[in-house]
C-alpha positions as CSV (number, residue, x, y, z in Angstrom):
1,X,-25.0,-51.9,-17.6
2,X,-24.4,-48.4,-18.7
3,X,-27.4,-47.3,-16.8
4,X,-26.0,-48.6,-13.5
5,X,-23.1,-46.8,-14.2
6,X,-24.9,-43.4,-14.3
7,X,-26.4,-44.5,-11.2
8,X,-23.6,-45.7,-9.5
9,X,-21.8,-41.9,-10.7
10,X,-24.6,-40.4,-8.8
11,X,-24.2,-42.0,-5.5
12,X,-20.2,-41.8,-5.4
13,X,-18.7,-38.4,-3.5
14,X,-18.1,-36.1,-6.4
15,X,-20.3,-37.4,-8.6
16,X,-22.4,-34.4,-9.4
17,X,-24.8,-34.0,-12.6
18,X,-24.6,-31.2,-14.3
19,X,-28.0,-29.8,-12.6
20,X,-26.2,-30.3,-9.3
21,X,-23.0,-27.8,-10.4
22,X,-23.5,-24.7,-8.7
23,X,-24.3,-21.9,-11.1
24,X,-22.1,-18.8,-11.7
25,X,-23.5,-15.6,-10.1
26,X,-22.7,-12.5,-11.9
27,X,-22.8,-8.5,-10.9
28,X,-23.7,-5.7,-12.8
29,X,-22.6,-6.5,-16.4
30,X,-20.8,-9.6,-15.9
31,X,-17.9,-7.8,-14.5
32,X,-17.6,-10.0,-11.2
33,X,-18.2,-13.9,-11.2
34,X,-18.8,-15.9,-8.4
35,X,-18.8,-19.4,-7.7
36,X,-20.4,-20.8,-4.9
37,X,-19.4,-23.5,-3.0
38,X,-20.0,-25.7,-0.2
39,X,-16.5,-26.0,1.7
40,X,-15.6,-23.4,4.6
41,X,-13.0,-21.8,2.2
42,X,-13.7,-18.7,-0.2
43,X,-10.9,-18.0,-2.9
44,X,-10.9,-14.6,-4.5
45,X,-8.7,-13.0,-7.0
46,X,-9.1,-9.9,-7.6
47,X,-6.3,-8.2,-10.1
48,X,-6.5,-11.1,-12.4
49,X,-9.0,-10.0,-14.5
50,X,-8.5,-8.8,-18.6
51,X,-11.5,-6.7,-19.3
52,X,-10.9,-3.2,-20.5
53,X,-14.4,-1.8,-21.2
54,X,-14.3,1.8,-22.8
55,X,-17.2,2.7,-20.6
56,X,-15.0,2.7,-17.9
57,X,-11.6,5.3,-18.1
58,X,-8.3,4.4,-16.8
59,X,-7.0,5.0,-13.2
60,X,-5.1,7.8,-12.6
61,X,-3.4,6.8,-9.3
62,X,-2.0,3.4,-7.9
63,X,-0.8,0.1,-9.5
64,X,-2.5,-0.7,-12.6
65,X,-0.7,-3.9,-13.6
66,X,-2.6,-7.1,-13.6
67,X,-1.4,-10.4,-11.5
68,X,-0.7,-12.6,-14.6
69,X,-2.5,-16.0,-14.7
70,X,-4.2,-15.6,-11.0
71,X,-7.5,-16.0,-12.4
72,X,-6.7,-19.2,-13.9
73,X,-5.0,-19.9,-11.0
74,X,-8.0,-19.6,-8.6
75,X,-10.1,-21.6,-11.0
76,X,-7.7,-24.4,-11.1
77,X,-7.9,-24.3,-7.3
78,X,-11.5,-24.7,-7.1
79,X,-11.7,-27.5,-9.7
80,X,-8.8,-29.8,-7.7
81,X,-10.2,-29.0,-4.4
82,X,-13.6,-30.4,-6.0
83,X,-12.6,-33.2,-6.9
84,X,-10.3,-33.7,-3.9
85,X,-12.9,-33.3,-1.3
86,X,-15.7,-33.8,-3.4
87,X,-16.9,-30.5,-2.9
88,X,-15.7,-27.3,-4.1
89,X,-14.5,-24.0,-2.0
90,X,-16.8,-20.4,-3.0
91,X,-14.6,-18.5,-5.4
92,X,-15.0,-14.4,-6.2
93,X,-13.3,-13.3,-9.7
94,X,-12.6,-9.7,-11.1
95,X,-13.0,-9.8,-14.3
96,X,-12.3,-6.3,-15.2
97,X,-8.4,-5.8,-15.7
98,X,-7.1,-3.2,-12.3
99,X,-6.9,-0.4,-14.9
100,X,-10.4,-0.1,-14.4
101,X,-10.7,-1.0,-10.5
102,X,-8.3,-2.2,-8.1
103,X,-10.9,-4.5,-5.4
104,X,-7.4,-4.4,-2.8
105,X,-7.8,-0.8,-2.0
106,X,-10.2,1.5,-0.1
107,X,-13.0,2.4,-2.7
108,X,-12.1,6.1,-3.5
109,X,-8.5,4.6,-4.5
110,X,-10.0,1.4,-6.1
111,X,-12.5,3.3,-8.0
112,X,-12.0,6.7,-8.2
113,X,-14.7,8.1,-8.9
114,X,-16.2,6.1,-11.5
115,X,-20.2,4.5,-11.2
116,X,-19.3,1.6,-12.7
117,X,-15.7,0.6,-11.0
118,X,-17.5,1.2,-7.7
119,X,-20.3,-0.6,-8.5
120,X,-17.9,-3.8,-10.0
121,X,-15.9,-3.1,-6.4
122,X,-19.3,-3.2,-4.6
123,X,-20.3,-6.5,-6.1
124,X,-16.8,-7.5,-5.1
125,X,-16.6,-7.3,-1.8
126,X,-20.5,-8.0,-1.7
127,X,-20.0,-11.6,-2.8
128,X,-16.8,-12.0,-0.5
129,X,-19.6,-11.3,2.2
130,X,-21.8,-13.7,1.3
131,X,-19.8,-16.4,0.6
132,X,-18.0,-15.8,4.1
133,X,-21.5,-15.6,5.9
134,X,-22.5,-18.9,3.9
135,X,-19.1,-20.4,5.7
136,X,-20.1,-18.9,9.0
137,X,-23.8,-20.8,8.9
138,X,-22.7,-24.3,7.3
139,X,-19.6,-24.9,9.1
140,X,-19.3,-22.0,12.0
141,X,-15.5,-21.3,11.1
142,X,-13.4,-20.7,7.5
143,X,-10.5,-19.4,5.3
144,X,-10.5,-16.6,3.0
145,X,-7.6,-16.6,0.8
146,X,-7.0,-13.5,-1.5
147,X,-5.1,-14.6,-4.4
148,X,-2.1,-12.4,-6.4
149,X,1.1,-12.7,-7.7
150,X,4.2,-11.2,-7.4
151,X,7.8,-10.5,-9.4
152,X,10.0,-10.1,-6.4
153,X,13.3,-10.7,-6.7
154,X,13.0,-13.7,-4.0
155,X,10.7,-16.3,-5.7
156,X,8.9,-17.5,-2.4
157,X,4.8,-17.7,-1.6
158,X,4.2,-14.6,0.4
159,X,1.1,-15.6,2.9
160,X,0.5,-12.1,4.4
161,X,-1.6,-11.9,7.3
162,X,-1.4,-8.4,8.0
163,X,1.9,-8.8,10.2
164,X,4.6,-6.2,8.9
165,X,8.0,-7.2,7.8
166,X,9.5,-5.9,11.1
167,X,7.3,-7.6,13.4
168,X,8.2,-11.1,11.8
169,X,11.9,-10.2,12.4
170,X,10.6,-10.4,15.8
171,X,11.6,-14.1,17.8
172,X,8.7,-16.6,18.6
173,X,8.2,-15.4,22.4
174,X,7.9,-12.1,21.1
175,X,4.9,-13.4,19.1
176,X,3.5,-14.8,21.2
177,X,3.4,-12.5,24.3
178,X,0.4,-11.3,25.2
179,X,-1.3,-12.6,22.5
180,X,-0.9,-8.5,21.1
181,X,0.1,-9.5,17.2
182,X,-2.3,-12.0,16.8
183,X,-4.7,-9.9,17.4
184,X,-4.0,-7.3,14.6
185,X,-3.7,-10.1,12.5
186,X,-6.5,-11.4,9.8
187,X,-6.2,-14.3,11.6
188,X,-7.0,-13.5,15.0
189,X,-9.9,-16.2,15.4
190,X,-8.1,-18.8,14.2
191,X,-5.5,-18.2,16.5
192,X,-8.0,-18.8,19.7
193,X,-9.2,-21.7,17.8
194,X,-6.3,-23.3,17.3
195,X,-3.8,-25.5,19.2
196,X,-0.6,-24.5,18.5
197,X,0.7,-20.8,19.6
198,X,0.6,-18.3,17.2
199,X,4.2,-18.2,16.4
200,X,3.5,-21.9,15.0
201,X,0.2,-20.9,13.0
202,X,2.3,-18.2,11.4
203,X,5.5,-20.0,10.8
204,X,5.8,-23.2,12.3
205,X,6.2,-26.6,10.4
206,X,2.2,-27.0,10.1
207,X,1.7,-23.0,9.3
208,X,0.5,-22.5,5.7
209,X,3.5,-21.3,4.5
210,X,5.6,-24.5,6.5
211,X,3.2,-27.1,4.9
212,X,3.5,-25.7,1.3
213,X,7.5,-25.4,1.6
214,X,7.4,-29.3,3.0
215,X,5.3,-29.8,-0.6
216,X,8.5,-28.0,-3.1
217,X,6.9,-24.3,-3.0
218,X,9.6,-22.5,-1.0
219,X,7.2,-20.1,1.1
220,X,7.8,-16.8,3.7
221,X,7.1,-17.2,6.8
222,X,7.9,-20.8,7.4
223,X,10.5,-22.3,9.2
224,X,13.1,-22.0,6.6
225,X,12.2,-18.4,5.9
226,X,10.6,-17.0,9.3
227,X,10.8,-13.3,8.0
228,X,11.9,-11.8,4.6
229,X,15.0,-9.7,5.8
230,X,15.4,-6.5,3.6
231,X,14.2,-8.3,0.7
232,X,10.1,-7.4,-0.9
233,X,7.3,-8.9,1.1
234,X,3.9,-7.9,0.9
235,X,1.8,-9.0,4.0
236,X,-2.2,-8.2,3.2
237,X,-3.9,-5.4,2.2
238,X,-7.5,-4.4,2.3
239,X,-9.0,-7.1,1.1
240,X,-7.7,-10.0,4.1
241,X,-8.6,-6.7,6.3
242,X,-11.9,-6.3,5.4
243,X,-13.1,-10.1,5.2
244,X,-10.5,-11.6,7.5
245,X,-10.8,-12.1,11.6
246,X,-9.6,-9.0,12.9
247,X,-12.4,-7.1,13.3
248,X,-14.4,-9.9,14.0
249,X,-16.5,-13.1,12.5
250,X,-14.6,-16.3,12.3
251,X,-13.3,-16.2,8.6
252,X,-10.1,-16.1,9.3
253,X,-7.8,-14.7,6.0
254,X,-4.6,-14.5,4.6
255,X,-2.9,-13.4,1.2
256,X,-1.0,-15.3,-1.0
257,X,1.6,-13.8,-3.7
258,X,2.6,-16.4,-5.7
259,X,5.8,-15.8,-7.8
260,X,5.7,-15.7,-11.7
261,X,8.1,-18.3,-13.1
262,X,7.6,-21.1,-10.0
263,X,3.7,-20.9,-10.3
264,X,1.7,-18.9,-12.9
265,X,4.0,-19.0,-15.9
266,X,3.3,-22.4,-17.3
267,X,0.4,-24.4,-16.9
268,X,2.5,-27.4,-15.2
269,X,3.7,-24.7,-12.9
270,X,0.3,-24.2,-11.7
271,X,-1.1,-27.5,-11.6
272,X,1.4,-28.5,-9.3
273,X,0.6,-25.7,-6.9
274,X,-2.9,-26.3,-7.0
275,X,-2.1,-29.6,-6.1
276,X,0.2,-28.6,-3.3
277,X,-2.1,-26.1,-1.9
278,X,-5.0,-28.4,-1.4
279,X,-2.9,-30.5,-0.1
280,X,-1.5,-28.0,2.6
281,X,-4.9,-26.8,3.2
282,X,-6.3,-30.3,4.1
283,X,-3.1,-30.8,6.8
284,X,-3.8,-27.2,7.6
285,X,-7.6,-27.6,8.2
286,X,-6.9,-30.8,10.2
287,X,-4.9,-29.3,12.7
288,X,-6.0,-25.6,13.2
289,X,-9.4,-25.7,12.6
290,X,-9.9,-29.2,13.6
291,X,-12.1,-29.9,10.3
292,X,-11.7,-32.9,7.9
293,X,-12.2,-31.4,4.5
294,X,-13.6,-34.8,3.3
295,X,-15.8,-35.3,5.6
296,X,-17.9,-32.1,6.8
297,X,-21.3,-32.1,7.6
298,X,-23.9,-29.4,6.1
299,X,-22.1,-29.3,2.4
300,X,-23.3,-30.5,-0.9
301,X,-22.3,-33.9,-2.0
């Protein structure tokens, strides 16, 4: 009996052994981790790291503080949308606190100066690529969600997709004329690919930040909150720029701030966003990229 139940744990979706995990892949002195995966979406989070090595001094310009709990936060993510799909997404994790290197800016700012930070930024960014080209191959479209967190005084999700505050103040025709903001957006491929105009994509019930509001997680832009106002919003940085659609590929990206007391604080906090957010992404998937997470051909099993 108990060896048709390891059998029967073999054949089941999700059943993996532990030969069939994919391993961690490390860069130069375990400063960056990746996880591979096999779904088209590739997590990364890269200020959520806690490593303060002495080889590597202090920067002396930009933000230095780290996004409290996001590397937890991305893991958590991988581990529900395992066993939720029965396959998990790629995920990319700083290790190294951003004292030491800031993977969000240009190299000379996250870096600056320093072998080893630009090496750690390097392997970064490296792994983002390969992860995003493994998307490409297997399943011809993706995601790629940077992960942070924010203390703003509004406690919404921010999904940034490089489209400044003022431009969302803008109304839905505006958005969509032309098709001119979608494509300086990170999600400029998605936007050909999907049905819906891009004013929907961005803030319409079914956007990312619509379906995750419908779920508890009160989120900008959506249809409650189609633009922030005069309050704090940030909307993407380098990261969702360098791996995202506008410059081509069709890894479409987008940056998520979650805010500190509604998500990272406690550990219920973020299990129920976790839970939310592979929820949205499976509605989100659905419509947009026309892909049933459950059932996609070319992953592992």
């Amino acid at each position: 009996m108990r060896c048709f139940f390891i059998v029967l744990l073999l054949l089941v979706p999700g059943g993996f052994t532990s030969a069939d995990q994919p391993k961690p892949v490390f860069g130069s002195h375990e400063f960056i981790e990746y996880l591979p995966g096999s779904l088209p979406v590739v997590i990364g989070a890269p200020h959520g790291g806690s490593l303060k090595p002495d080889t590597i001094p202090e920067r002396k310009e930009g933000k230095v503080v780290k996004d409290a709990f996001t590397q937890e936060l991305a893991r958590l993510i991988r581990d529900d949308m395992e066993k939720r799909f029965g396959a998990p997404p790629h995920v990319i994790i700083c290790r190294l606190h951003r004292s030491r290197v800031d993977c969000n800016r240009e190299v000379a700012e996250a870096a600056q100066g320093d072998p080893s930070a630009t090496v750690a930024f390097n392997d970064f960014h490296g792994f983002i690529s390969r992860a995003c080209a493994a998307v490409e191959k297997t399943h011809g479209a993706g995601l790629y969600i940077d992960l942070h967190g924010h203390r703003h005084e509004q406690e919404l999700v921010e999904v940034g997709g490089l489209i400044k505050a003022a431009i969302l103040e803008k109304p839905d025709a505006e958005l969509d004329a032309g098709g001119l903001v979608a494509r300086q957006s990170s999600l400029r491929e998605l936007d050909r690919r999907s049905p819906q105009s891009f004013s929907a994509l961005l803030r319409g019930p079914q956007s990312l930040g619509g379906l995750l509001e419908k779920r508890g997680f009160p989120s900008i832009p959506s249809p409650a909150h189609p633009s922030p106002g005069k309050n704090d919003y940030f909307n993407g940085a380098y990261d969702i720029t360098a791996h995202g659609s506008r410059e081509g590929g069709t890894v479409s990206a987008v940056q998520i701030e979650c805010p500190f007391t509604t998500v990272r604080e406690k550990p219920e906090s973020r299990a129920r966003f976790s839970a939310a957010l592979c929820d949205a992404l499976e509605e989100y998937f659905r419509v947009h990229f026309q892909m049933d997470l459950k059932n996609l051909p070319g992953r592992n099993k």
